[in-house]
Backbone of each chain as ProteinMPNN parsed JSONL, in Angstrom:
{"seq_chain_A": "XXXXXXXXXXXXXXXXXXXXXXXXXXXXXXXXXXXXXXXXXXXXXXXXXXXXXXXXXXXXX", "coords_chain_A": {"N_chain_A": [[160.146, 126.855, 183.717], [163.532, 128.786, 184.102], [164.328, 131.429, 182.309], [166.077, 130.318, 179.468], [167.31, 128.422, 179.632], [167.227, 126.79, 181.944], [165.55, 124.33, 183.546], [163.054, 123.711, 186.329], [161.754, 120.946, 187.572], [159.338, 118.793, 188.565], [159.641, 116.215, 190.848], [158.709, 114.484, 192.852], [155.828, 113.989, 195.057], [154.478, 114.178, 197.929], [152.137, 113.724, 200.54], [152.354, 116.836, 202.134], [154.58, 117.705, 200.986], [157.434, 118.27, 198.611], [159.37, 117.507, 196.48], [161.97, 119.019, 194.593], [163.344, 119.047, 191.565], [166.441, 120.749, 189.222], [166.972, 121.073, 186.264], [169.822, 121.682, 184.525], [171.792, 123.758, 182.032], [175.81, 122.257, 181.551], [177.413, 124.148, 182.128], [176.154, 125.876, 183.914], [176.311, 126.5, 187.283], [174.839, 124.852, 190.016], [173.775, 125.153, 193.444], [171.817, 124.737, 196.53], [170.872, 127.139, 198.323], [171.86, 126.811, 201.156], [174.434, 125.699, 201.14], [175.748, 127.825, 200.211], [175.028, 129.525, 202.392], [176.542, 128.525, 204.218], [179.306, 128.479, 204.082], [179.244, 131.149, 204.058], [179.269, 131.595, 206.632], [181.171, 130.303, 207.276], [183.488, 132.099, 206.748], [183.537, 134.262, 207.794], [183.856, 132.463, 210.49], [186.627, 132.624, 210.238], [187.591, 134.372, 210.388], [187.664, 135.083, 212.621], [189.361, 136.289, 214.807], [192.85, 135.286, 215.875], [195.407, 134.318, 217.977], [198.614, 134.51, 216.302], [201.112, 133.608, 216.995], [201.798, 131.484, 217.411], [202.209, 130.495, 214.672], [203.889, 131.783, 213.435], [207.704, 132.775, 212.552], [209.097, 134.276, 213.241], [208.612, 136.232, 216.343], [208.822, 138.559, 217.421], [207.931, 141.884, 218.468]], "CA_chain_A": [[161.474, 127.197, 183.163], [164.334, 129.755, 184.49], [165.209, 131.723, 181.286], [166.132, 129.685, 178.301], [167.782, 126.805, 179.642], [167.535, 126.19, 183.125], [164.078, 123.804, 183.682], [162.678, 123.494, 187.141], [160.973, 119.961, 187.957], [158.593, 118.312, 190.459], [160.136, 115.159, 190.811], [157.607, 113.726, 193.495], [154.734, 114.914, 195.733], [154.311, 113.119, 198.929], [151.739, 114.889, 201.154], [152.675, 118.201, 201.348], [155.919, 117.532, 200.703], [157.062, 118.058, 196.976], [161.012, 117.137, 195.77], [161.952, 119.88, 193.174], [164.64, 119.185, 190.724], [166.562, 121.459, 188.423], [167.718, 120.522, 185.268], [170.47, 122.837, 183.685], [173.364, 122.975, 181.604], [177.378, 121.775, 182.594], [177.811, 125.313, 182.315], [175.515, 126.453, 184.687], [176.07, 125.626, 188.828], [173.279, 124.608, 190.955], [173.732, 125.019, 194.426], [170.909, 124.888, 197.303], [171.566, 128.066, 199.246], [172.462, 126.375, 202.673], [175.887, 125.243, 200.898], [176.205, 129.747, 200.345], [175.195, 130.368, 203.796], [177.829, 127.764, 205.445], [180.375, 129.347, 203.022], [179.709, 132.652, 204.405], [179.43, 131.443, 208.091], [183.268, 129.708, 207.367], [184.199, 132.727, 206.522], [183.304, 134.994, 209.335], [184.297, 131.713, 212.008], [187.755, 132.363, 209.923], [187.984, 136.146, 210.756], [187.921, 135.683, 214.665], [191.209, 136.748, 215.609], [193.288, 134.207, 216.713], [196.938, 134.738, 218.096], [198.97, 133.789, 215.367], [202.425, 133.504, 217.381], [202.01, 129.847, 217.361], [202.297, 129.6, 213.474], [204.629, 132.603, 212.802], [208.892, 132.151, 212.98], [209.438, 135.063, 214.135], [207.159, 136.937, 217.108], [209.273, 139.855, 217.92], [206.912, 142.759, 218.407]], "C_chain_A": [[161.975, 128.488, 183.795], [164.738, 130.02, 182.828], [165.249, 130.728, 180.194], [166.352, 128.019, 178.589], [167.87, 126.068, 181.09], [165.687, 125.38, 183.821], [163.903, 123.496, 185.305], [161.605, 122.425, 187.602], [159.988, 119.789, 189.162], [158.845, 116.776, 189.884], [159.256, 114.19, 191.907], [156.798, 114.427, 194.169], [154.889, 114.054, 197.032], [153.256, 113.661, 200.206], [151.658, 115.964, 201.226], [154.364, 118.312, 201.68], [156.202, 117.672, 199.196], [159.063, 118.14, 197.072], [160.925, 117.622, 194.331], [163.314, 119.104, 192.425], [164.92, 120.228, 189.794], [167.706, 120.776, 187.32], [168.608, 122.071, 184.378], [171.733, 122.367, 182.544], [174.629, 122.828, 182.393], [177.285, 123.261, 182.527], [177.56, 126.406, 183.614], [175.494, 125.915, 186.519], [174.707, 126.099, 189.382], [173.862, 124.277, 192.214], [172.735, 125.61, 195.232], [171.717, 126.01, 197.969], [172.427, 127.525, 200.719], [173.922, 125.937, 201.894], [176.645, 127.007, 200.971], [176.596, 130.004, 201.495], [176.554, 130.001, 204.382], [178.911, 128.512, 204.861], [180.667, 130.786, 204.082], [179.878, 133.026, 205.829], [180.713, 130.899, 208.274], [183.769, 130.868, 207.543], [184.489, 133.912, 207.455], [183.623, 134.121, 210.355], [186.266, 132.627, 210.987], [188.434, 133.639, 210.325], [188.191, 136.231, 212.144], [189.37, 135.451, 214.499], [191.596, 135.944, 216.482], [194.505, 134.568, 217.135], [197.636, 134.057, 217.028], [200.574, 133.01, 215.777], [203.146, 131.505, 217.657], [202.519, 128.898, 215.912], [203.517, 130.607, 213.143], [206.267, 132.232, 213.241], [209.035, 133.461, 213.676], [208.136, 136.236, 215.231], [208.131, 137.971, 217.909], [208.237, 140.7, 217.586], [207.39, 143.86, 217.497]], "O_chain_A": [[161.127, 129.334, 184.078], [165.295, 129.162, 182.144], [164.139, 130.225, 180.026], [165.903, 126.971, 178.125], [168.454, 125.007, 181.308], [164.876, 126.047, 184.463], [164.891, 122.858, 185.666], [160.548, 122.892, 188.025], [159.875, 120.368, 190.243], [158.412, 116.283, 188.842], [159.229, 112.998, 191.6], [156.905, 115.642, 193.997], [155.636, 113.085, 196.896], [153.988, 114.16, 201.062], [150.874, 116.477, 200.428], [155.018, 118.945, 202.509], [155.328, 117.249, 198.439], [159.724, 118.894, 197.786], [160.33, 117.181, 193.348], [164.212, 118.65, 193.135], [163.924, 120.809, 189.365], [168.794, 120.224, 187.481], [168.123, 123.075, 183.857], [172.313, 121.31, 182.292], [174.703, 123.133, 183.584], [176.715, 123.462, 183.6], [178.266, 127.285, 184.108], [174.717, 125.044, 186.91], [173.938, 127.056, 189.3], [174.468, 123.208, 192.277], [172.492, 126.798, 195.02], [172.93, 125.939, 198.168], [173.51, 127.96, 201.11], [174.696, 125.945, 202.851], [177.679, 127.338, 201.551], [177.677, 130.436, 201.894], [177.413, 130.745, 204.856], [179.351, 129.362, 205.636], [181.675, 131.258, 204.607], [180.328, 134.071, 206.298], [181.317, 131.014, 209.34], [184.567, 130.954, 208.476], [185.603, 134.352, 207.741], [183.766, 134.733, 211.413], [186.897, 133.273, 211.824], [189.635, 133.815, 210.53], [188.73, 137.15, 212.759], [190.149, 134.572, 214.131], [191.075, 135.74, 217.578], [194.849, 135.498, 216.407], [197.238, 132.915, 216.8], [201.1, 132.119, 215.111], [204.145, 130.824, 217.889], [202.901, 127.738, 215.754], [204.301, 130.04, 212.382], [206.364, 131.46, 214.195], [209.071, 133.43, 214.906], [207.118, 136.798, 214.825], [208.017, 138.033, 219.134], [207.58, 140.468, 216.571], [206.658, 144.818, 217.249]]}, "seq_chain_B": "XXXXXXXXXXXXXXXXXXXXXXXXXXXXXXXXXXXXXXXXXXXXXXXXXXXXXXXXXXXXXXXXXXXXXXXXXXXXXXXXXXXXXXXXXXXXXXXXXXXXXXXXXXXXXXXXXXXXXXXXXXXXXXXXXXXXXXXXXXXXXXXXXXXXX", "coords_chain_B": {"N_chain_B": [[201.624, 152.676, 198.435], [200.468, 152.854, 201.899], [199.164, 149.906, 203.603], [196.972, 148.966, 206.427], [196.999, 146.627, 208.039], [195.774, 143.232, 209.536], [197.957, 141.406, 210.816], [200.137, 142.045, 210.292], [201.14, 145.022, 211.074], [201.355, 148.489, 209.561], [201.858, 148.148, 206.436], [203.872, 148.415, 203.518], [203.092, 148.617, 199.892], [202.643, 147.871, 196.662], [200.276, 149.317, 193.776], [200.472, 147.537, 192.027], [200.109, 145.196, 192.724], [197.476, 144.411, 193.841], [195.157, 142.879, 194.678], [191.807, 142.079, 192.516], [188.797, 141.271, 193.685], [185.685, 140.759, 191.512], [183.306, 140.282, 192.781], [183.637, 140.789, 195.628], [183.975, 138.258, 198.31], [183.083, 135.647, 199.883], [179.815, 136.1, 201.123], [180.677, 138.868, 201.705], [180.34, 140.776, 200.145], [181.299, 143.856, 199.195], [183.84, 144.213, 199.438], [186.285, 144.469, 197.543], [188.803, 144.295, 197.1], [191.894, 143.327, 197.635], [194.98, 141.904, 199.133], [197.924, 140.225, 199.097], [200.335, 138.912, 201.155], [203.21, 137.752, 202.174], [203.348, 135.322, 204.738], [205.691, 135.217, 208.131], [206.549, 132.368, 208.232], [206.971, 128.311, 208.808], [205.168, 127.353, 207.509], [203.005, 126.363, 204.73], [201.688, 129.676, 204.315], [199.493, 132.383, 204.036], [198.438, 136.1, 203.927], [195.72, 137.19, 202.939], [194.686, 140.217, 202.778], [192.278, 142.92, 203.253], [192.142, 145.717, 201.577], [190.748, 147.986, 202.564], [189.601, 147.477, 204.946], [191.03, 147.005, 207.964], [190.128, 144.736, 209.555], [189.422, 142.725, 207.715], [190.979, 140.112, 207.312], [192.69, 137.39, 205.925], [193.878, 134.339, 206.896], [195.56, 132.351, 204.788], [195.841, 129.463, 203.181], [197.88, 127.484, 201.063], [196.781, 124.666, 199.228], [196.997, 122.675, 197.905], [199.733, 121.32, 199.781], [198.569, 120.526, 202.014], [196.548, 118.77, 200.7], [197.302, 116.114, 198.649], [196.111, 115.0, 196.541], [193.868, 117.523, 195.489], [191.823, 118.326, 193.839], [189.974, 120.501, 191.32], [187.811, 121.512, 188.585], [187.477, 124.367, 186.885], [184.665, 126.296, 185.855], [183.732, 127.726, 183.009], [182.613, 130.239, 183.136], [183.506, 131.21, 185.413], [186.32, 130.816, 184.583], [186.098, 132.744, 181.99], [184.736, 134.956, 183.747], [187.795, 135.602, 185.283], [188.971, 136.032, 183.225], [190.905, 134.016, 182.406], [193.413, 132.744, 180.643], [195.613, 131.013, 180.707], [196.909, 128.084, 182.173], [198.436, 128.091, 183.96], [198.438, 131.206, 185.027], [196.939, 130.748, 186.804], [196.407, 130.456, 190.803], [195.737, 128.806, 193.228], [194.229, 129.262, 196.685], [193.195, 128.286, 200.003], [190.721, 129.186, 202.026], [191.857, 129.487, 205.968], [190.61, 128.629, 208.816], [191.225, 129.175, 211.77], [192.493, 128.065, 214.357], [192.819, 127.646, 218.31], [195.372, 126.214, 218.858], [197.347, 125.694, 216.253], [197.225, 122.931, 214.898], [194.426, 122.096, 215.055], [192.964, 123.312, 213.078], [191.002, 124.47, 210.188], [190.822, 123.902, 206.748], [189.008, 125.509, 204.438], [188.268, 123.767, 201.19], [186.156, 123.581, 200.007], [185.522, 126.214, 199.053], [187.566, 127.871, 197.542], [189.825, 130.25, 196.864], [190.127, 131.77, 194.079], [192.854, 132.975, 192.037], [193.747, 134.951, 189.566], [196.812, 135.445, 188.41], [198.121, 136.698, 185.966], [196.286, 138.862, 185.321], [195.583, 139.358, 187.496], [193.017, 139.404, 188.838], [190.399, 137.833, 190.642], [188.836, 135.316, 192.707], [185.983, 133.795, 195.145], [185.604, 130.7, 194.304], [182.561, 127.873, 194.349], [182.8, 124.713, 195.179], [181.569, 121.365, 194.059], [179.459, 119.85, 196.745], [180.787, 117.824, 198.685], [182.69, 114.834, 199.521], [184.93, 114.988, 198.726], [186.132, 117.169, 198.851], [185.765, 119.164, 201.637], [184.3, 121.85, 203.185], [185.418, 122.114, 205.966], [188.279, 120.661, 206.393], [190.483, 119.32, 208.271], [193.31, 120.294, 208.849], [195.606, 118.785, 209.609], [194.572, 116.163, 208.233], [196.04, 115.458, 205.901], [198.297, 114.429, 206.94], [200.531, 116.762, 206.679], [203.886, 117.239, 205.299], [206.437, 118.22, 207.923], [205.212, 119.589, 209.696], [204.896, 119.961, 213.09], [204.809, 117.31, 215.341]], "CA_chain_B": [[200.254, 153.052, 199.264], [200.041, 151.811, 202.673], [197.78, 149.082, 203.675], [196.49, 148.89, 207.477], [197.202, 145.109, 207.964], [195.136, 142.942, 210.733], [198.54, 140.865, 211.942], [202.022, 142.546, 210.203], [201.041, 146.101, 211.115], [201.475, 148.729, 208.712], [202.798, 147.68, 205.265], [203.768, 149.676, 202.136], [202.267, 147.88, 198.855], [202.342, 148.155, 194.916], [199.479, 148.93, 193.363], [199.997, 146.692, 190.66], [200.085, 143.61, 193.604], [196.52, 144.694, 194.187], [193.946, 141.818, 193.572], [190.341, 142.564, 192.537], [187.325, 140.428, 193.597], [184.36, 141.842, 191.713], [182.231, 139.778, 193.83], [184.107, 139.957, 196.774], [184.344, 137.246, 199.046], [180.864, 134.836, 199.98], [179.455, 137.615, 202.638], [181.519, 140.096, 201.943], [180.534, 141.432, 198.169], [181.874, 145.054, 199.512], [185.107, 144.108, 199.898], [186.687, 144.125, 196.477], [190.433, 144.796, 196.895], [192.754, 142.682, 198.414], [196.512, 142.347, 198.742], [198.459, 138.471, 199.321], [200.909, 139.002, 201.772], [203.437, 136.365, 202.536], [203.294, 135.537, 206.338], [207.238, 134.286, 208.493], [206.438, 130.71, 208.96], [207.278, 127.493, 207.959], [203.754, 126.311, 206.472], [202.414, 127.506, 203.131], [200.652, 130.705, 204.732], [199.474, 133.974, 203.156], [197.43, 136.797, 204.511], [194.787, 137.825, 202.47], [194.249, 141.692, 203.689], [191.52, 143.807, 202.347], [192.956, 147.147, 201.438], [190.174, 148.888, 202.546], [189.223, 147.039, 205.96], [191.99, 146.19, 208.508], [189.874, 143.57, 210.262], [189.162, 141.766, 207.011], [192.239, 139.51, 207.132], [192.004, 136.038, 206.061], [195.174, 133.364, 206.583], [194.706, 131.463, 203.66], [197.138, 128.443, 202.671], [198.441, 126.983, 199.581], [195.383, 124.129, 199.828], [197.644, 121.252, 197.718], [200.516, 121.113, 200.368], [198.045, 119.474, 202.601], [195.928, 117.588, 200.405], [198.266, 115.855, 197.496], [195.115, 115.078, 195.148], [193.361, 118.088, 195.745], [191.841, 118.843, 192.486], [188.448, 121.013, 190.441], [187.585, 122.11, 187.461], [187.475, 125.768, 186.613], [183.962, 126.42, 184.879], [183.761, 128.528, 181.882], [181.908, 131.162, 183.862], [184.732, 131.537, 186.192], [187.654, 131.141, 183.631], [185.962, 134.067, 181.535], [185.081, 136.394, 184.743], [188.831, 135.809, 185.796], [190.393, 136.248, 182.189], [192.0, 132.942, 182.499], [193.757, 132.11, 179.738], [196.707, 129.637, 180.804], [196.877, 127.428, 183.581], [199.803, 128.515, 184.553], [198.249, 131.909, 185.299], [196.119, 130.357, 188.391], [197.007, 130.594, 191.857], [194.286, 128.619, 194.528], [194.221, 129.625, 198.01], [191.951, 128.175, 200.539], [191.093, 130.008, 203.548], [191.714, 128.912, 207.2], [190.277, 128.6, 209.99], [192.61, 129.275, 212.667], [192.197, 127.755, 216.005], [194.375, 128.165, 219.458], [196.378, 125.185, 218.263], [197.157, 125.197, 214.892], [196.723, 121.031, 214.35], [193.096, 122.016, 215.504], [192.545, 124.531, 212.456], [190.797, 123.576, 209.149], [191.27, 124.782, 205.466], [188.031, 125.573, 203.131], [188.435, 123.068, 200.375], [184.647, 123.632, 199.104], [185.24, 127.525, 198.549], [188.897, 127.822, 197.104], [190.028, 131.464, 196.234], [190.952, 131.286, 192.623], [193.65, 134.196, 191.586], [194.475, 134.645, 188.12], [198.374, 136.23, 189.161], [198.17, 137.638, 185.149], [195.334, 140.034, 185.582], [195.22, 140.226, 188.901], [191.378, 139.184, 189.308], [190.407, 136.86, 191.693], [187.37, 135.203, 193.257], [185.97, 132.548, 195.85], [184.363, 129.918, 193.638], [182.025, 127.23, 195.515], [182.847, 123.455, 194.51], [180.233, 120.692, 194.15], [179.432, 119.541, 198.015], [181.523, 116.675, 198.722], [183.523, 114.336, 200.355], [186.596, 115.238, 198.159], [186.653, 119.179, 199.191], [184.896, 119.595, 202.225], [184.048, 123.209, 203.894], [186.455, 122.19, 207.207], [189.608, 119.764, 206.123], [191.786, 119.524, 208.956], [195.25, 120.478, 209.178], [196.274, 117.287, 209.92], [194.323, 114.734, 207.824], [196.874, 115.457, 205.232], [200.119, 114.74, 207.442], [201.86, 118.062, 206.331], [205.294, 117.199, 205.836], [207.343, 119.459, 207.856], [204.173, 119.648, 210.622], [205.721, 118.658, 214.567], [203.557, 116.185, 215.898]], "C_chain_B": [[200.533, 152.169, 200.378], [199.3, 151.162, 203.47], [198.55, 148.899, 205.981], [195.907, 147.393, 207.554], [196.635, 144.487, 209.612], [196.742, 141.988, 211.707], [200.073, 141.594, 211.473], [201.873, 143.84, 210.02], [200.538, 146.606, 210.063], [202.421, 148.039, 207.764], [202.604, 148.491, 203.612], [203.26, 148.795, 200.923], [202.576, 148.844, 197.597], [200.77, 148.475, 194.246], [198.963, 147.943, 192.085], [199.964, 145.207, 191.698], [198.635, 143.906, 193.895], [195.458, 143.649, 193.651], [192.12, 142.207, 193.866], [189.27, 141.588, 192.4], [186.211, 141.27, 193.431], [183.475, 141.21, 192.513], [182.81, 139.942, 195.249], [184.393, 138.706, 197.081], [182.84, 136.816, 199.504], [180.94, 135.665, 201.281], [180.494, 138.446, 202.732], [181.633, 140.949, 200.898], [181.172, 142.82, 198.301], [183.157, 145.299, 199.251], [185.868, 143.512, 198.781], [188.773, 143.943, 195.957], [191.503, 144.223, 197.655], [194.296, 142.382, 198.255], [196.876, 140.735, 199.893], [199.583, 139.095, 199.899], [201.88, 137.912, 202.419], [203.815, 136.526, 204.643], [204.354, 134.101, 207.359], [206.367, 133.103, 209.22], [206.489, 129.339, 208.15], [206.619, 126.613, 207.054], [203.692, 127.333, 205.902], [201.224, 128.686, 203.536], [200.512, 131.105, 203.989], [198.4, 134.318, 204.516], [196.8, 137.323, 203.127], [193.894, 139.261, 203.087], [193.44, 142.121, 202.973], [192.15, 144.864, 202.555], [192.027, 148.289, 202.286], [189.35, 148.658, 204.65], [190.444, 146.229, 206.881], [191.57, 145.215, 209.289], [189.593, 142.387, 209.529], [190.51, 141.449, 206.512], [191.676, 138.409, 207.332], [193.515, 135.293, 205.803], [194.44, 132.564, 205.657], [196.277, 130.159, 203.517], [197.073, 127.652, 201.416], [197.761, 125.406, 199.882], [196.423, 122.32, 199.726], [198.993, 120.764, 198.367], [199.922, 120.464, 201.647], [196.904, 118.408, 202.699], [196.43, 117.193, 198.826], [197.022, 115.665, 196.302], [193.86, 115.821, 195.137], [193.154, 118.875, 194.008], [190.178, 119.376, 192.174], [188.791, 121.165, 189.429], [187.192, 123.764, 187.485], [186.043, 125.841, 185.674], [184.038, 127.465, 183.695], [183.258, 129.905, 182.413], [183.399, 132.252, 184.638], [186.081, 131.739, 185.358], [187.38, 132.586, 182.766], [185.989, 134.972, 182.766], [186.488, 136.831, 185.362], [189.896, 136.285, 184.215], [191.387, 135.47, 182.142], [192.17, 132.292, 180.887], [194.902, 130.501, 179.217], [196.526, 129.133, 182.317], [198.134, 128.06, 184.457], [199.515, 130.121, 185.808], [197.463, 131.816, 186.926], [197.173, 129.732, 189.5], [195.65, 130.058, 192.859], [195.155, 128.751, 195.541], [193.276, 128.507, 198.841], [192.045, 129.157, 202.005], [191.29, 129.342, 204.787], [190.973, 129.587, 208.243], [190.806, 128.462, 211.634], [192.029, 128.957, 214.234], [192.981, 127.679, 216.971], [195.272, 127.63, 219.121], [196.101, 124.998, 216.757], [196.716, 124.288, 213.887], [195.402, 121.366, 214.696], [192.002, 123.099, 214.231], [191.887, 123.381, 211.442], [190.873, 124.511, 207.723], [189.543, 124.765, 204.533], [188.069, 124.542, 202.111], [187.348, 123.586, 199.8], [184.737, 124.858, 198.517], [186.488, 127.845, 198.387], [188.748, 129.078, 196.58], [190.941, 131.27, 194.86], [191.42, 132.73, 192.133], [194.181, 133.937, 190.484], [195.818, 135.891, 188.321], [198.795, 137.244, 187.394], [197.33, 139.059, 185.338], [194.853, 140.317, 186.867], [193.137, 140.303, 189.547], [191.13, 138.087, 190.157], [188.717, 136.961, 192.145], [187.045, 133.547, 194.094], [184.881, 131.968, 194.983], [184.158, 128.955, 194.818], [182.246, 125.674, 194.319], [181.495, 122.805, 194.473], [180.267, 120.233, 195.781], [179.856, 118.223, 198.275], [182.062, 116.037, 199.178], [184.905, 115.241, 199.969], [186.85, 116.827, 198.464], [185.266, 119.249, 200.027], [185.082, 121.064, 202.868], [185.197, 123.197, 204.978], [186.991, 120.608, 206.865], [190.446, 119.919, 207.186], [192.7, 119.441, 208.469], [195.822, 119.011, 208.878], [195.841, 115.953, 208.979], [194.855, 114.747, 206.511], [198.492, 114.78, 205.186], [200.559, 115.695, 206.304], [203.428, 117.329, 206.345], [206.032, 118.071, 206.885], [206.504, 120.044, 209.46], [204.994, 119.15, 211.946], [204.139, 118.458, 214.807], [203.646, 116.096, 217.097]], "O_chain_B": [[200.8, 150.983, 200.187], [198.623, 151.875, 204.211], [199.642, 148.801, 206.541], [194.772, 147.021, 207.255], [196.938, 145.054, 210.662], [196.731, 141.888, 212.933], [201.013, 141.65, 212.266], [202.321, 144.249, 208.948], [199.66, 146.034, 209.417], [203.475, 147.49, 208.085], [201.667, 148.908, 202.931], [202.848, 147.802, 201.523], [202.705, 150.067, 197.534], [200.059, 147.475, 194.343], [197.909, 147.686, 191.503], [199.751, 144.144, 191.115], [198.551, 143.084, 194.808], [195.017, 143.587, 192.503], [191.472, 142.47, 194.879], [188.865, 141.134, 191.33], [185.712, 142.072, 194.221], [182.7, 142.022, 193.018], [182.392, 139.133, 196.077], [185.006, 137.994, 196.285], [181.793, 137.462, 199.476], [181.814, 135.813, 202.136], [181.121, 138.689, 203.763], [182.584, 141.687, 200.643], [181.756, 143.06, 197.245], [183.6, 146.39, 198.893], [186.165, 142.318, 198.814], [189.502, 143.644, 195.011], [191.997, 145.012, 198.46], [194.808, 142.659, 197.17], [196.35, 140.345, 200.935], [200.015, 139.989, 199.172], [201.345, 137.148, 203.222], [204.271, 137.384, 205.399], [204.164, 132.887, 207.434], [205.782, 133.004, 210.298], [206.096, 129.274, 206.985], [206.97, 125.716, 206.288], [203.989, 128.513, 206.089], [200.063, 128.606, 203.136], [201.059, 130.72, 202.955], [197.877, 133.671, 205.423], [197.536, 137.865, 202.301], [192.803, 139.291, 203.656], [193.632, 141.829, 201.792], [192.73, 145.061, 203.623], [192.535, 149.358, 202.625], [188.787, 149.521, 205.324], [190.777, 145.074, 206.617], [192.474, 144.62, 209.877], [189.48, 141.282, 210.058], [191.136, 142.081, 205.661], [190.797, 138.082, 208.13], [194.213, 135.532, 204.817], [193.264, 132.199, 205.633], [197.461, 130.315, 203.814], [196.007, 127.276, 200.929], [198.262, 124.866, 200.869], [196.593, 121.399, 200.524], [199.559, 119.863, 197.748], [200.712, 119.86, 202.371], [196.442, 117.687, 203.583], [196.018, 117.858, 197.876], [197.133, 116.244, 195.221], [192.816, 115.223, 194.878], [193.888, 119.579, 193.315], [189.239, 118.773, 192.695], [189.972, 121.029, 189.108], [186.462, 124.136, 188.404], [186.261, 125.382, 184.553], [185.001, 128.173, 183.991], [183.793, 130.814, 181.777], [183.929, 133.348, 184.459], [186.795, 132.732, 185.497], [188.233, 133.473, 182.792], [186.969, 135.687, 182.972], [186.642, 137.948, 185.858], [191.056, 136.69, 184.152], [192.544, 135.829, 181.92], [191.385, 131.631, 180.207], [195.01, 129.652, 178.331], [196.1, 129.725, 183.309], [198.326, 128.335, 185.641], [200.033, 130.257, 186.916], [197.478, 132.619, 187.859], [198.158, 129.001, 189.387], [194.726, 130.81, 193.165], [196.365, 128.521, 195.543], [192.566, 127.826, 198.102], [192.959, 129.609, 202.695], [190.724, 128.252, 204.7], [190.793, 130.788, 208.446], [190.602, 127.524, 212.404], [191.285, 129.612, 214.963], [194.152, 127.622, 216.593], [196.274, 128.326, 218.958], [195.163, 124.454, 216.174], [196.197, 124.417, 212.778], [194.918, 120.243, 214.555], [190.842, 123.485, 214.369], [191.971, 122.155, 211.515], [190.974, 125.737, 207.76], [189.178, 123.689, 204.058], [187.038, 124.113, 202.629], [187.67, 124.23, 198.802], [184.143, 124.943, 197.442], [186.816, 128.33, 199.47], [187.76, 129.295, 195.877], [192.06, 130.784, 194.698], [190.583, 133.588, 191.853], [194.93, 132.988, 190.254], [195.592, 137.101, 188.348], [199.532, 138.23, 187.426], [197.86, 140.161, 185.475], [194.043, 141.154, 187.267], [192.446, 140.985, 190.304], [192.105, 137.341, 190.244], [187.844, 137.827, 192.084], [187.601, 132.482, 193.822], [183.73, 132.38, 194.845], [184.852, 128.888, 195.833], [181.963, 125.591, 193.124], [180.458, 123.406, 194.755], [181.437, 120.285, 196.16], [179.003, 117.387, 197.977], [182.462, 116.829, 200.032], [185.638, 115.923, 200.685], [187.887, 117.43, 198.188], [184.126, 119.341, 199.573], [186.262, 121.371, 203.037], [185.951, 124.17, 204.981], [186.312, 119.593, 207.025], [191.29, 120.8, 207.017], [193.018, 118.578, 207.651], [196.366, 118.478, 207.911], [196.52, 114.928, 208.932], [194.211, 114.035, 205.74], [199.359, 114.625, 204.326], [200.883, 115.326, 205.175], [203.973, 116.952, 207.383], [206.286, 119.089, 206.24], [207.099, 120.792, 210.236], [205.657, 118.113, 211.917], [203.039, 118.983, 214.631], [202.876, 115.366, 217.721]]}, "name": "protein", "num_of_chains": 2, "seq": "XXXXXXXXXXXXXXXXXXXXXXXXXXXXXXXXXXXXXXXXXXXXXXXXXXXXXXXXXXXXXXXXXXXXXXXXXXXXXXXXXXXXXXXXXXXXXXXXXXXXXXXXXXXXXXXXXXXXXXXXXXXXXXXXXXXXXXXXXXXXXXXXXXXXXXXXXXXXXXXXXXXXXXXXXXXXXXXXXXXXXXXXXXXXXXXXXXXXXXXXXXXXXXXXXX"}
């Protein structure tokens, strides 16, 4: 168990392989980190500086 | 006060237009203070400037002008940390991804900036992983009205 309400399973074994599950409440999100990372790797591709003069109406300097 | 803007120079600002992510932004928890900027063009832009960093500028766009049934749920988590009390009060963003050619860009869907425009709090929640709101949505697989082709 996490805390009061968040239960941490072993849902199979397979070698040395093991499939966790987590059981929580609706209240509570469950996301595997790799969904974070990509998040935070969008967000830094989104920061490279692009010219914008292609989307803007006016491009007087 | 004025803010040191990554594409419309300097610009003078309110501090009551001032929006506060206590978490920041996903990789960017530092960076709490940001200011919505509307940006001349004929798609639903914004700039998302940090007040405090002129390279942290994020074009963001108004998400349901290029996907018509673009819809979440707000968890309870998120509606309390934002002080959301009416719907009315929410404002989503998503961010872009800006590429040489615009039709080549894509919008966030999975990590939608949710601004409550009463209190001025704001924050990037993360959806469930999905077809229906993926991380990179093109531009285009919306047809934009209003878009040249």
């Amino acid at each position: 168990m996490i805390g009061d309400q968040i239960e941490v399973k072993i849902l199979s074994t397979d070698g040395d392989q093991i499939k966790l599950g987590i059981v929580a409440p609706k209240t509570v999100k469950v996301h595997r980190s790799e969904v974070f990372e990509a998040i935070q790797a969008q967000n830094q591709e989104a920061l490279q500086t692009v010219d914008l003069t292609g989307i803007l109406k006016n491009t007087k300097k | 006060m004025l803010v040191n803007t990554k594409f419309l120079g300097k610009v003078e600002i309110k501090g009551s237009e001032i929006l506060t992510f206590e978490q920041g932004l996903l990789g960017l928890p530092e960076n709490k203070k940001f200011i919505l900027l509307a940006l001349d063009s004929d798609l639903p832009l914004a700039l998302l400037q940090s007040i405090d960093q002129q390279e942290i500028g994020f074009v963001v766009a108004f998400p349901f002008a290029f996907k018509k049934d673009y819809a979440f749920d707000l968890s309870e988590e998120d509606k309390e940390q934002l002080r959301i009390e009416k719907e009315e009060d929410v404002i989503v963003y998503s961010v872009v991804t800006l590429k040489e050619s615009f039709q080549d860009s894509t919008l966030n869907l999975l990590a939608p900036v949710i601004i409550n425009n009463r209190t001025k709090l704001a924050k990037q929640i993360v959806l469930q992983d999905n077809a229906e709101h993926p991380l990179r949505y093109s531009v285009n697989a919306g047809a934009y009205e209003g878009s040249a082709k």
